[in-house]
N, CA, C and O atoms as CSV, one atom per row, in Angstrom:
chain,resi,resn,atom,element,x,y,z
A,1,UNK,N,N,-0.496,12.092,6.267
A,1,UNK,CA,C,-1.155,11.114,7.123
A,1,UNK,C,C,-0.315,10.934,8.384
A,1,UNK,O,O,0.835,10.498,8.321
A,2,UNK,N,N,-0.835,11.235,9.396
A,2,UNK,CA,C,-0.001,11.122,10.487
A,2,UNK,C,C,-0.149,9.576,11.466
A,2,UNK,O,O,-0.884,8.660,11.097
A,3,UNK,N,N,0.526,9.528,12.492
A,3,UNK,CA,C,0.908,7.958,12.726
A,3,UNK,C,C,-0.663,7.422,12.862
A,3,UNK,O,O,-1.113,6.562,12.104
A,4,UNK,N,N,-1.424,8.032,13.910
A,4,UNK,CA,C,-2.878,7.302,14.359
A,4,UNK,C,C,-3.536,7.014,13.140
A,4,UNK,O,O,-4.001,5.880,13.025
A,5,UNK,N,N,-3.667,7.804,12.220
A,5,UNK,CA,C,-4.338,7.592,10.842
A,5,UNK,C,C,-3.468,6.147,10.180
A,5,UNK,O,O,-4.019,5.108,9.817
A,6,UNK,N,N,-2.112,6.410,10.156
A,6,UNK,CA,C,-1.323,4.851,9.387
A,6,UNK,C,C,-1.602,3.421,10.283
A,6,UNK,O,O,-1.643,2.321,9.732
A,7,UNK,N,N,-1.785,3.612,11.743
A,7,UNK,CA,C,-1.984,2.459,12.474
A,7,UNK,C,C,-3.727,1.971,12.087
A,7,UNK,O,O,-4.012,0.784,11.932
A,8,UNK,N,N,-4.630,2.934,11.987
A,8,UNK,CA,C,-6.033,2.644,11.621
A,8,UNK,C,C,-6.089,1.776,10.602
A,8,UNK,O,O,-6.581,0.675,10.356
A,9,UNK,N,N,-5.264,2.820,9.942
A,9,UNK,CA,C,-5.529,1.768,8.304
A,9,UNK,C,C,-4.945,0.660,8.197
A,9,UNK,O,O,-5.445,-0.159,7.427
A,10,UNK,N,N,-3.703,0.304,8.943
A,10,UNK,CA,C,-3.011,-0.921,9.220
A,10,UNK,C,C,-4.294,-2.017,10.045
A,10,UNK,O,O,-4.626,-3.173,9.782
A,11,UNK,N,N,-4.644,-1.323,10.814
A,11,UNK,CA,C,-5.799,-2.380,11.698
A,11,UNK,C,C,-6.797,-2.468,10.611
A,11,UNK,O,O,-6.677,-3.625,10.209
A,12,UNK,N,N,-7.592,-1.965,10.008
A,12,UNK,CA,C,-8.492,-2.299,9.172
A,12,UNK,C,C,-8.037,-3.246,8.453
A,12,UNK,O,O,-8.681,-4.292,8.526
A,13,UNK,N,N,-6.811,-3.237,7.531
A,13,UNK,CA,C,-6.595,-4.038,6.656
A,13,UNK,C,C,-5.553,-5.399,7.332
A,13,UNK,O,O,-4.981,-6.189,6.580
A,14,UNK,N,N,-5.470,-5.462,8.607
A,14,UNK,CA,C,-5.298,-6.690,9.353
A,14,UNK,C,C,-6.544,-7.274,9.504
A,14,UNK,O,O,-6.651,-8.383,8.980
A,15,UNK,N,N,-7.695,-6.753,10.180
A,15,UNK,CA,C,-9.082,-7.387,10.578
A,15,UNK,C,C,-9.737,-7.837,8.787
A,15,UNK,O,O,-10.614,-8.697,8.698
A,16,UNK,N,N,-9.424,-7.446,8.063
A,16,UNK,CA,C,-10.249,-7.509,6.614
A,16,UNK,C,C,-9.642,-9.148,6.442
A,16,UNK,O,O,-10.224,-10.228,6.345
A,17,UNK,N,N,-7.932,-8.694,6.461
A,17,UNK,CA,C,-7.202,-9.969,5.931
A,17,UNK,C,C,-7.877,-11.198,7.161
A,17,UNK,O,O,-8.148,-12.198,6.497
A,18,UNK,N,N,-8.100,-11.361,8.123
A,18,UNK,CA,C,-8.224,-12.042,9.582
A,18,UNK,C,C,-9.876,-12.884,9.132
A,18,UNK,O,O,-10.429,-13.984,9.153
A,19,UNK,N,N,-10.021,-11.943,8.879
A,19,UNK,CA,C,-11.886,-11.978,8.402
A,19,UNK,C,C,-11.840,-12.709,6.975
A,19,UNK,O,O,-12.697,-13.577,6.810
A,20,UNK,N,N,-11.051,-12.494,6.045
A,20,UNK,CA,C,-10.895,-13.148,4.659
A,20,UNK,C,C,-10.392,-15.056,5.187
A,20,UNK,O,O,-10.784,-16.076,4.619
A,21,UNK,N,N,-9.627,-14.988,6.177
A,21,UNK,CA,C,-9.372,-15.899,6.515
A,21,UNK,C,C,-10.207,-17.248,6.848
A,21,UNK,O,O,-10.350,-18.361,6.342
A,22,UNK,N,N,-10.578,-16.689,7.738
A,22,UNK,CA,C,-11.909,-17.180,8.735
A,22,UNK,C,C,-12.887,-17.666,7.587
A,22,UNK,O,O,-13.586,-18.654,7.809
A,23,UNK,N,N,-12.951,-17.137,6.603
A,23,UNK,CA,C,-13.685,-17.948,6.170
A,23,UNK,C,C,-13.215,-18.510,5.191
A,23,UNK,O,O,-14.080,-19.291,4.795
A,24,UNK,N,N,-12.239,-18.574,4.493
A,24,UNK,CA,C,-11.108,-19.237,3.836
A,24,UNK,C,C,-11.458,-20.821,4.299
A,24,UNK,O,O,-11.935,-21.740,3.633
A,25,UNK,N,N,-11.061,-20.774,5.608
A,25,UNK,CA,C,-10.787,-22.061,6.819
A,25,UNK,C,C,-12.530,-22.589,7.242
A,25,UNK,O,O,-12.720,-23.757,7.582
A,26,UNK,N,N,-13.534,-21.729,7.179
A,26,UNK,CA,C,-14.698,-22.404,7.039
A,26,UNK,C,C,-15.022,-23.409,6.040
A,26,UNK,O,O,-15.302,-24.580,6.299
A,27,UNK,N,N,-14.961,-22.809,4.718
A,27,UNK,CA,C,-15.150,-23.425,3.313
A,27,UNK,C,C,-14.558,-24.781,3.352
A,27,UNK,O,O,-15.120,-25.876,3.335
A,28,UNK,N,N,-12.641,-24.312,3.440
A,28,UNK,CA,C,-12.447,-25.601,3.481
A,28,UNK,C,C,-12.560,-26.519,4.490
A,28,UNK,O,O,-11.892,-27.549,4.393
A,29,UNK,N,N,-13.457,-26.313,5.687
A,29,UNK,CA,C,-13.503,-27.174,6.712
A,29,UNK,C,C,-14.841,-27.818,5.973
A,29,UNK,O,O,-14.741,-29.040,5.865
A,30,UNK,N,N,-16.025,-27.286,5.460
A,30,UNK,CA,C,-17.136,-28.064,4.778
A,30,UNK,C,C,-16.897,-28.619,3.628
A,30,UNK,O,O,-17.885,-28.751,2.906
A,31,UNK,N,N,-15.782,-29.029,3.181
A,31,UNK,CA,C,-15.528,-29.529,1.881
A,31,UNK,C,C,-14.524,-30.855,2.067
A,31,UNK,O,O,-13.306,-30.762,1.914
A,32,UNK,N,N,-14.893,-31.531,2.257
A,32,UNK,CA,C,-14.545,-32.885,2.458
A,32,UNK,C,C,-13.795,-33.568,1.401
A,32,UNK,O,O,-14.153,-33.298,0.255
A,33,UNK,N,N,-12.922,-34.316,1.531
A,33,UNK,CA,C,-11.425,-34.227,1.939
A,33,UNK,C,C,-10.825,-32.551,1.919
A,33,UNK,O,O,-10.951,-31.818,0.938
A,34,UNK,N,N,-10.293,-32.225,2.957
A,34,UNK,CA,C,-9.482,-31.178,2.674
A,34,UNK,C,C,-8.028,-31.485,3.652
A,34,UNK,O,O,-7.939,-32.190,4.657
A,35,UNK,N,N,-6.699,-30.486,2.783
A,35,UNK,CA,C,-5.829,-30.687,2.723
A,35,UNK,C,C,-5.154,-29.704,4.346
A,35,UNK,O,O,-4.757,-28.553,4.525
A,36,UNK,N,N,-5.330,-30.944,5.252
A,36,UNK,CA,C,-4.853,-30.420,6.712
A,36,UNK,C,C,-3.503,-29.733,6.446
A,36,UNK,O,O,-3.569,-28.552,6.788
A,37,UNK,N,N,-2.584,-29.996,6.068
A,37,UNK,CA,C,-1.888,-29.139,6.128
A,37,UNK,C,C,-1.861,-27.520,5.608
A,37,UNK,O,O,-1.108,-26.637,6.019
A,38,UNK,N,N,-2.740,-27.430,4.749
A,38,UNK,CA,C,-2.819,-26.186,4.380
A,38,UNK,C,C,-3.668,-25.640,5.474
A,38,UNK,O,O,-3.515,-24.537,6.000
A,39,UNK,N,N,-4.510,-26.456,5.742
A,39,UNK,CA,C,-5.308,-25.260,7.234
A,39,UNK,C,C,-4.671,-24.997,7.974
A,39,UNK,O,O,-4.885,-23.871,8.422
A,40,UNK,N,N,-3.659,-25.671,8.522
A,40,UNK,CA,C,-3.139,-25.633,9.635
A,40,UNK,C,C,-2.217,-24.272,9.536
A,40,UNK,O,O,-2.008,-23.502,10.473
A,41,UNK,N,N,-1.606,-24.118,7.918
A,41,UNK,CA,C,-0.893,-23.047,7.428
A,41,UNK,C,C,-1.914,-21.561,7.609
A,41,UNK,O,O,-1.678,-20.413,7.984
A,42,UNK,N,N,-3.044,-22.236,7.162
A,42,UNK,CA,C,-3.837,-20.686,7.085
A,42,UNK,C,C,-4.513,-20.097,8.634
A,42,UNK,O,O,-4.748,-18.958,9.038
A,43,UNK,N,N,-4.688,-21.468,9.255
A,43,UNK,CA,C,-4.663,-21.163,10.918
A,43,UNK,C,C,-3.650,-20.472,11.940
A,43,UNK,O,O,-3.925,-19.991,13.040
A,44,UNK,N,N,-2.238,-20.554,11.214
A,44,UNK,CA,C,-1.032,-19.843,11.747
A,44,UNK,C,C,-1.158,-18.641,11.255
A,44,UNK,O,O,-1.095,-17.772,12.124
A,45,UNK,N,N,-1.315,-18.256,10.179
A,45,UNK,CA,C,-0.861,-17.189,9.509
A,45,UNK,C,C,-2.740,-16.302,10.290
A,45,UNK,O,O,-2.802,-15.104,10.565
A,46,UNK,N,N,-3.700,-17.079,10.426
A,46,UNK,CA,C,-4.924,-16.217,11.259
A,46,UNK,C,C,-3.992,-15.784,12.609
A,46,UNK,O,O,-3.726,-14.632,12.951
A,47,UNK,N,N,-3.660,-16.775,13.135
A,47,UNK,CA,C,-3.349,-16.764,15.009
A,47,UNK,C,C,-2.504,-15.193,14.429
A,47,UNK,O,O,-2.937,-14.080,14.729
A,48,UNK,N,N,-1.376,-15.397,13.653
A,48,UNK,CA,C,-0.263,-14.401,13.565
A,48,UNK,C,C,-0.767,-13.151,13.525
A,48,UNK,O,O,-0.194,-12.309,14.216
A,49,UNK,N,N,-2.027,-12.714,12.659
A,49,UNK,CA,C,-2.913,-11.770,12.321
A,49,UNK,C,C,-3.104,-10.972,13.400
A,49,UNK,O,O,-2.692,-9.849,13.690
A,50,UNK,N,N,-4.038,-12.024,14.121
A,50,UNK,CA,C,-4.457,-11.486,15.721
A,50,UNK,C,C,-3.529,-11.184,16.138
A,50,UNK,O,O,-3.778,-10.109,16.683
A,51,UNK,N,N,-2.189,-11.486,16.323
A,51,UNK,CA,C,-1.406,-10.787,17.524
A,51,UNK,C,C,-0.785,-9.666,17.102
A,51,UNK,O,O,-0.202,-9.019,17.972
A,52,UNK,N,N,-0.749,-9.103,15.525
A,52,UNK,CA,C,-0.255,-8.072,14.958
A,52,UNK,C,C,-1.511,-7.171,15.217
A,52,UNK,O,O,-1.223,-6.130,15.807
A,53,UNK,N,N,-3.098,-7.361,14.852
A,53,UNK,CA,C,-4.103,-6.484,15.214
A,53,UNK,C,C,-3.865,-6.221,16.727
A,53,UNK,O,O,-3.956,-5.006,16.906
A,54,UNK,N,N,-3.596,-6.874,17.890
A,54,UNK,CA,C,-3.790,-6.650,19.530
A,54,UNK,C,C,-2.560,-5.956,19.750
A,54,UNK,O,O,-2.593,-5.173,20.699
A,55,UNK,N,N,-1.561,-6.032,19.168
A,55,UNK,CA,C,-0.125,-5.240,19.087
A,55,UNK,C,C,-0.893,-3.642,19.018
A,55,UNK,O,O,-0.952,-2.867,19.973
A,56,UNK,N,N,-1.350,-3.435,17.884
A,56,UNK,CA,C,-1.772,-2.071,17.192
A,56,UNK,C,C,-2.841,-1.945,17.717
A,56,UNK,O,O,-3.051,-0.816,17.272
A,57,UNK,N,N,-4.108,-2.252,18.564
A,57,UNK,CA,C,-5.160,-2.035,18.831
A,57,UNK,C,C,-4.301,-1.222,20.815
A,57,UNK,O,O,-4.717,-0.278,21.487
A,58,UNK,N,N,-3.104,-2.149,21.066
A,58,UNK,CA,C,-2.594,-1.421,21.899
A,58,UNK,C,C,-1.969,-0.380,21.951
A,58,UNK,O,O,-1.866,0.400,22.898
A,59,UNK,N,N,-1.412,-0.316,20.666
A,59,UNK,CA,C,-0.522,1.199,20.455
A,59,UNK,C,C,-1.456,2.353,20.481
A,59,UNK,O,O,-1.031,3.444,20.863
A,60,UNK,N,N,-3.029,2.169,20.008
A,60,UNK,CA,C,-3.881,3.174,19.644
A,60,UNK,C,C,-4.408,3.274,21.172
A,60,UNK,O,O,-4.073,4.297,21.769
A,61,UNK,N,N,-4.950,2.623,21.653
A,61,UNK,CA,C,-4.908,2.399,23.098
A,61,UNK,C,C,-4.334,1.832,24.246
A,61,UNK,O,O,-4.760,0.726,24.578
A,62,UNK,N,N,-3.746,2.184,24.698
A,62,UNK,CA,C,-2.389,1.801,25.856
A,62,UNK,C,C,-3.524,1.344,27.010
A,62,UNK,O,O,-4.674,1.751,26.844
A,63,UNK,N,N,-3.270,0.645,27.983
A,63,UNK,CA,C,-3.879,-0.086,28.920
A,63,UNK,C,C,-3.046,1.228,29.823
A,63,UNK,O,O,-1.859,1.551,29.789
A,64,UNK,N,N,-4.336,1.878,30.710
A,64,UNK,CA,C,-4.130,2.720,31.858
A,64,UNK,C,C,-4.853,2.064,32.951
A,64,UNK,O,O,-5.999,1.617,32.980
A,65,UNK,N,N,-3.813,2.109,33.959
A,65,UNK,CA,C,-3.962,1.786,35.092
A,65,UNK,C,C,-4.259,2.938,35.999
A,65,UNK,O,O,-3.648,4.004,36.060
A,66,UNK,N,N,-5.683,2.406,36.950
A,66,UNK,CA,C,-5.793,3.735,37.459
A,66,UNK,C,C,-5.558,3.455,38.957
A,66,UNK,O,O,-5.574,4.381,39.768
């Protein structure tokens, strides 16, 4: 498996985990009382997601300036 193939599969299974999230943080937003601090935990650990997927979505594509 060479690198572009290991970064793919790394992005897939960032967007899966990102996406598992999201709605993690829906559920418990419709379920009344819920425990703010844990969202707030699972809202960091989303934000963190995204910037590891935009990291690797750049490595696969580099921003060219023309």
């Amino acid at each position: 498996m060479d690198d572009q193939e290991k970064l793919n599969q790394r992005l897939a299974e960032l967007k899966s985990e990102h996406k598992d999230l999201d709605e993690v943080i829906a559920r418990l937003d419709e379920s009344r009382p819920y425990d703010l601090l844990q969202v707030q935990r699972l809202k960091k650990r989303k934000l963190a997601l995204k910037d590891q997927i935009v990291q690797i979505e750049n490595k696969i594509l580099p921003d060219i300036i023309a």
